[in-house]
N, C-alpha and C positions, 0 to 999 in steps of 0.2 A: 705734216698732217695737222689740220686743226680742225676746232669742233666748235668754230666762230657763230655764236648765237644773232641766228635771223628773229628780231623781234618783230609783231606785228602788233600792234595797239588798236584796241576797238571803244574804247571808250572809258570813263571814267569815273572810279568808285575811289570818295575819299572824304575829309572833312575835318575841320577848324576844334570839332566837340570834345572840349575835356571832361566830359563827366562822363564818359563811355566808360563802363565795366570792364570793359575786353578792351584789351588791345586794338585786337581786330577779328573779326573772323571771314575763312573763307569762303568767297562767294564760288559757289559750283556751278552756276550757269556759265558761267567761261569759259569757253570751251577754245580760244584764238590765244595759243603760246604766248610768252611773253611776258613784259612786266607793264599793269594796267592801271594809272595814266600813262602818258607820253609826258607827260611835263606836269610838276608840282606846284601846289598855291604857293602866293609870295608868305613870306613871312611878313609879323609887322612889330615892330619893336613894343617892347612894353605888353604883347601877349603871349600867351601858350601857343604854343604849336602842333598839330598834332595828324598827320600826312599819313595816311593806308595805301598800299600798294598792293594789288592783289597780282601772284606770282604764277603763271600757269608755264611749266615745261612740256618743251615737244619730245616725243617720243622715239624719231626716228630722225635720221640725216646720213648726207652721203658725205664721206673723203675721198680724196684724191691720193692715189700714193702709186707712183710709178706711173703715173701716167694712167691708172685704169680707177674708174669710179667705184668704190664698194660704199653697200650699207653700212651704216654704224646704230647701232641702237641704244638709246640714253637711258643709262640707267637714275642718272640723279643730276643734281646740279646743285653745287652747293655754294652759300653767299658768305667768301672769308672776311672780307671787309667792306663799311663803305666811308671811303674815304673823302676829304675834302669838308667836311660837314663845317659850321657854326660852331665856335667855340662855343660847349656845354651843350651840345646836342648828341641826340645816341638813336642805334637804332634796335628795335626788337622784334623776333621772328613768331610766328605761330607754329613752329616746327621745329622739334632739338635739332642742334648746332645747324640751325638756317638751310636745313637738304631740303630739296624739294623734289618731288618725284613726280613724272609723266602722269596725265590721265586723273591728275586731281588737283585741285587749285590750293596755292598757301596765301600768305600775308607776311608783311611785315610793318612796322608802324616807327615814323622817324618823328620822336621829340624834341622839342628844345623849348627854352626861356630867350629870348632873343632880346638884346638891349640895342640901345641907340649906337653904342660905340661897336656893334655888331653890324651895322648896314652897308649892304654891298652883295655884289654877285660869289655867289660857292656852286662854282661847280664841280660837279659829281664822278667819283669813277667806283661804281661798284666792281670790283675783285672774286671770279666766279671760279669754282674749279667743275670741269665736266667728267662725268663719271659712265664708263658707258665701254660696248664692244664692239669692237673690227675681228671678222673674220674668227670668231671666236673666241679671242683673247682680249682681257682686262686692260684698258689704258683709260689714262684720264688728263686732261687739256686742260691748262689756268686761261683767263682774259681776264681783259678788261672792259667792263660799260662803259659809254661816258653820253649815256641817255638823257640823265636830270641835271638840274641846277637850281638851288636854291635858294634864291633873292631876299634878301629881308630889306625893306623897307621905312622911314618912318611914317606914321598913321599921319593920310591927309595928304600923301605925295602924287605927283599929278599921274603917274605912270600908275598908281594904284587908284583912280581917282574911283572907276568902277566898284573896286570891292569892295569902296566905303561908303557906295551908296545907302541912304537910310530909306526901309522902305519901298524896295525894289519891288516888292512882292506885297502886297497889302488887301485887306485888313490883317493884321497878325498877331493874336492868332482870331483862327475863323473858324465862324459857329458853324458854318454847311462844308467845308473845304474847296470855297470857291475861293480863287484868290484873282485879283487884278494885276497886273504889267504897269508902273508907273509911266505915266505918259511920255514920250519922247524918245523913249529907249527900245521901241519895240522892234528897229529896222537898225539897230547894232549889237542883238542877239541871234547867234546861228542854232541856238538848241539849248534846253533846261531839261536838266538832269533830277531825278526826286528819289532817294535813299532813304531805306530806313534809319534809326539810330543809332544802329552797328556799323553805316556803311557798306552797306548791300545795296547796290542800285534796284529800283522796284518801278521806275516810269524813266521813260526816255521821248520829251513832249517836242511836240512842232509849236514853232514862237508862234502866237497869240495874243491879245490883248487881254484874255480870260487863262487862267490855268485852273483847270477840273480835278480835283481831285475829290472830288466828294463820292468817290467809292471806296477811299479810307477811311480806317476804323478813327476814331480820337487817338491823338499821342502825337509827339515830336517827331517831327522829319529835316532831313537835312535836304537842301538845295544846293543846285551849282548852275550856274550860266554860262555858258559858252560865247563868248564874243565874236566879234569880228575883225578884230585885230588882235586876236590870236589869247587873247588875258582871262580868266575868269572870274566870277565873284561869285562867293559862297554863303552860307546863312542858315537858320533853322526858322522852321515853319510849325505852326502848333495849329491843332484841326479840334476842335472842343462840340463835336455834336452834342 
């Protein structure tokens, strides 16, 4: 029997910002199981790190046993480790000992300090135990992820070349919350992401040469840009009506 977790990923709520209060907190419009992104920003040597994951468990699934299919109903899912990480990286939950439960969304947030002699690919096997019932009775299932991987880089590397663009998004910050698409780059972005300062995604934009946001109030926003070969680049934006 197993209770082998089908992730579905719909988009992605996350961000670079170390002055955030919170950890994290969860985003409830999520309503698609799962852990949200599908793939984390690179690291870059020489900065903070600071990666949100927003956690939604499904509620129901089926096993196999003898050959005839039953329901099983999940009652929790809980995250024992996540291993592989960056020497001096850790990670933290917004839920005691990391459960998560159906029908309501958590987080969890992975930091680190990343040095030069740190650069290279980690990848990831989060360590899940499933909590939950067959036929009326109590059992529970361990796995493994091995969803993420997290890259650290150093600043100015050509693989990172995107994320170090200056200026991607300009003027910034802006007095109307109009902003411009730096010339050139508008036909190797598949979609721009706009969160608040928590990491809440609040705009999910069609690429542009103009990005509209002047129906926000003033205050810091965080960005993400979705490539076309598959990389993103991240950043904050300040709206000063």
């Amino acid at each position: 029997m197993s209770f082998r977790v089908l992730l579905s990923v719909v988009f992605v709520v996350l961000s670079y910002a170390s002055t955030i209060a919170q950890d994290c907190v969860p985003d409830q419009n999520i309503t698609e199981s799962g852990f949200h992104p599908k793939q984390v920003d690179p690291a870059i040597a020489g900065q903070e790190y600071k990666q949100v994951l927003q956690i939604r468990v499904f509620k129901d699934t089926t096993v196999v046993i003898n050959g005839n299919t039953i329901k099983a109903t999940i009652d929790s899912i809980r995250v024992n480790d996540i291993l592989g990480l960056p020497t001096g990286f850790y990670y933290t939950c917004s839920r005691k000992n990391c459960s998560y439960i159906p029908d309501s969304t958590g987080c969890a947030t992975l930091h680190g300090n990343p040095k030069e002699s740190d650069i290279g690919d980690y990848p990831l096997k989060i360590a899940i135990q499933t909590f939950g019932k067959v036929a009326g009775f109590n059992t529970s299932q361990k796995d493994t992820l091995e969803q993420f991987m997290v890259q650290v880089s150093k600043f100015g590397f050509v693989e990172n070349q995107y994320s170090q663009i200056q200026g991607l998004l300009y003027p910034n910050p802006s007095s109307n919350g109009i902003f411009f698409l730096k010339p050139g780059f508008e036909s190797s972005i598949q979609r721009i992401l706009i969160s608040n300062i928590e990491g809440v995604l609040i705009e999910d934009l069609e690429v542009s040469g103009i990005v509209d946001l002047q129906h926000l109030s003033s205050g810091m926003y965080l960005y993400r840009v979705q490539l076309n070969n598959g990389r993103f680049s991240s950043g904050k934006l300040s709206i000063t009506h």
